[in-house]
N, C-alpha and C positions, 0 to 999 in steps of 0.2 A: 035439514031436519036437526033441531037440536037433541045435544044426549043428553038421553034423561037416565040415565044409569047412574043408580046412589054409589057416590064416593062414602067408602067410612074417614072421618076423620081423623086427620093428622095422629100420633101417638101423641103424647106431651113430653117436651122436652126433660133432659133429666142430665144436671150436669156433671160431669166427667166426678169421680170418688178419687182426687190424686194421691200420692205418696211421697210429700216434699220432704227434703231433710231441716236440718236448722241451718246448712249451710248456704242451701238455696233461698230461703225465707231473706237470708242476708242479704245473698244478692239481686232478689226479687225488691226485696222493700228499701235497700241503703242501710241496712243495721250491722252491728257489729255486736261478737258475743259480751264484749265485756259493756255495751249498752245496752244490752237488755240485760247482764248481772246488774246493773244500777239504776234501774230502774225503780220507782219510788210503789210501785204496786204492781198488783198483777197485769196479765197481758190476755186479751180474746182476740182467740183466729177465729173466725168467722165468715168462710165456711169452715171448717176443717179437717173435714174426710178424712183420711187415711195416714195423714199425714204425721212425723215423727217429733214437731214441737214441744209439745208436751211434754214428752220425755227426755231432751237430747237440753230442755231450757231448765227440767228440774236442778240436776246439779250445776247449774250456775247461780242456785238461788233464786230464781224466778219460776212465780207461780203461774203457770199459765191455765187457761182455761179453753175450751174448744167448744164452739157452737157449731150444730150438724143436723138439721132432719134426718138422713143417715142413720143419726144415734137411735132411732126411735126401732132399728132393729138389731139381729144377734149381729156379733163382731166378724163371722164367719159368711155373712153375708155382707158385711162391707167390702172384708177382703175380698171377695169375689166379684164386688165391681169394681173393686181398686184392681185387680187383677187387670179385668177389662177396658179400663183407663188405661193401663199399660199398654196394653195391643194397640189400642187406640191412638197412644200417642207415638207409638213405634210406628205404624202404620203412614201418621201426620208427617212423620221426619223425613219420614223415605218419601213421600210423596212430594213437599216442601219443604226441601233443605234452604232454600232463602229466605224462612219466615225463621228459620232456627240454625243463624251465622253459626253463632259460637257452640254449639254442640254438634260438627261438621272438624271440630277440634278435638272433640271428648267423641268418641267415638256411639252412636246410639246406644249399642247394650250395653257400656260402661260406663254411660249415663243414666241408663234403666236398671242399672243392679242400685243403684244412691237410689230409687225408689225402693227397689226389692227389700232393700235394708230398714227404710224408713216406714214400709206398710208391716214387716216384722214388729220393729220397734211399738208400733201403733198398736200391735195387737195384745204384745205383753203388755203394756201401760191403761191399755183400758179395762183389760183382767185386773191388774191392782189397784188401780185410781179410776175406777170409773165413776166417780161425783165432779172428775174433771172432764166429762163429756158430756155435754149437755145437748138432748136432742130438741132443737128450734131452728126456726127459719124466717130470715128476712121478709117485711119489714117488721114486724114483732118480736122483741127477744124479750126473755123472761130477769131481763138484772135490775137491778136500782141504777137510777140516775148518778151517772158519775162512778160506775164501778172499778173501773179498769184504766191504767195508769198508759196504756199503749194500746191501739187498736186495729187490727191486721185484715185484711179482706182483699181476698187472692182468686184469681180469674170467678170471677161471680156478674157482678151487680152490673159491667161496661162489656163483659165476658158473654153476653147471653141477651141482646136484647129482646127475642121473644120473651122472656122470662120478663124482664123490666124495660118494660116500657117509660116513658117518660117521666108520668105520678109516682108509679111505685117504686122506680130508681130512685127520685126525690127523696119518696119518706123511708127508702132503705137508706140513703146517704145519712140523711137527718135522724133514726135510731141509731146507727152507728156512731154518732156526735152525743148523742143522747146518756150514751153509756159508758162515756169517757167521760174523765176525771175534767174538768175546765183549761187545768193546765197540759194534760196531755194532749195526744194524736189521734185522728184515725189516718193510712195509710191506704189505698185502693189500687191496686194495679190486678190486670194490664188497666189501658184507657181503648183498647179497641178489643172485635168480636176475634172469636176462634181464626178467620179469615185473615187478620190480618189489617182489616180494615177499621181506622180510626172511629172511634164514636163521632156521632153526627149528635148536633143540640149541647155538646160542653161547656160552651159559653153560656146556655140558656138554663143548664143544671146550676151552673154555677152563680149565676145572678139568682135564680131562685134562693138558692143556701143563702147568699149574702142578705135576699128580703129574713130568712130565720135566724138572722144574726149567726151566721156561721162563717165562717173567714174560710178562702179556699186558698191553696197556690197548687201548680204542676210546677213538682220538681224533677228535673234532670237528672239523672246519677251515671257518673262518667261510667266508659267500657271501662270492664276489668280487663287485668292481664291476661287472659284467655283471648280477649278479640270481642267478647261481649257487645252488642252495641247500644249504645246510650240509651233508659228505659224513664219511662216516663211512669210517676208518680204523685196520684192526686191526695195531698195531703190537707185535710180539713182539723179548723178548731173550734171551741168554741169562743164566743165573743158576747159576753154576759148570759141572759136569762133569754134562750130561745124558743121562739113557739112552733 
């Protein structure tokens, strides 16, 4: 006999509120601070939860800007799933330490205090600069065409495929291109889910973009001295007038 006892529906997914520094952003995307002091405009992270960019990129002269649904409440409850992030990713480490080599180096909590620091940082800066936190969410953002001289987008869009699916990955990829400068970057890592596990369809993302004149490459970025290992990032551009 089958059960007929009503399941309620799944919760909806809701992704992690992290607290990265600028120096992780570095080693995340391949940037270096005095490349993003030289940078020819401003820079959107996107997502950019909790995180201490904004602040830690001001005094090097670079204006950055953060897009975050997130934003669209008080700061006191960001912190508080940026909080919960933390657990969450404390929890990830100890559970799989071979998805997270090089922090098996840095010890967990002394790699979770470079959050503690950077969700602090996060909170002064959007009490004083908050028109640099803008609350939106992929695939929509609210900028003009060609805003932004660098483009940042960190475990999201390959990060979460219940969230983005195949279409809506596309035209997330593709706003993200949208709002960068012709001669700048967007930059997207990771390329696989929370698991560990590779994105599936890359090649088929990627021919898509090349049909909207978007030029792709996965770039490489060697281990750090730490023991890091090799991280792949999908760095898109634009390639004239895209539809």
């Amino acid at each position: 006999m089958a059960d007929r006892t009503a399941r309620a529906p799944a919760p909806p997914v809701a992704p992690l509120v992290t607290s990265r520094s600028l120096d992780e952003y570095c080693e995340l995307f391949g940037l270096t601070r005095a490349g993003i002091a030289a940078l020819p405009g401003p820079l959107l992270d996107c997502p950019g939860g909790a995180a201490a960019l904004v602040a830690e990129a001001r005094p090097l002269g670079c204006r950055v800007v953060a897009a975050d649904p997130v934003y669209a409440f008080p700061t006191g409850e960001i912190t508080a799933r940026a909080l919960a992030a933390r657990a969450a990713m404390a929890a990830a480490m100890a559970a799989r330490p071979d998805l997270y080599p090089a922090r098996r180096q840095r010890r967990p909590e002394r790699y979770l205090r470079g959050w503690d620091r950077a969700r602090r940082l996060f909170a002064a800066d959007r009490a004083a600069h908050p028109g640099q936190y803008v609350a939106a969410a992929l695939p929509r953002l609210p900028f003009a065409d060609g805003t932004f001289a660098l483009t940042l987008s960190g475990y999201l869009v390959f990060a979460y495929p219940e969230l983005f699916g195949p279409e809506r990955r596309l035209a997330a990829l593709a706003e993200l291109v949208r709002v960068t400068a012709p001669g700048g970057e967007v930059r997207i890592h990771p390329l696989n889910d929370g698991e560990g596990h590779r994105s599936t369809g890359l090649d088929v993302v990627r021919f898509a973009l090349g049909e909207c004149r978007i030029a792709s490459e996965i770039r490489v970025l060697p281990p750090t001295d730490r023991g890091d290992r090799a991280r792949r990032v999908l760095v898109l551009r634009r390639v004239g007038r895209h539809r």
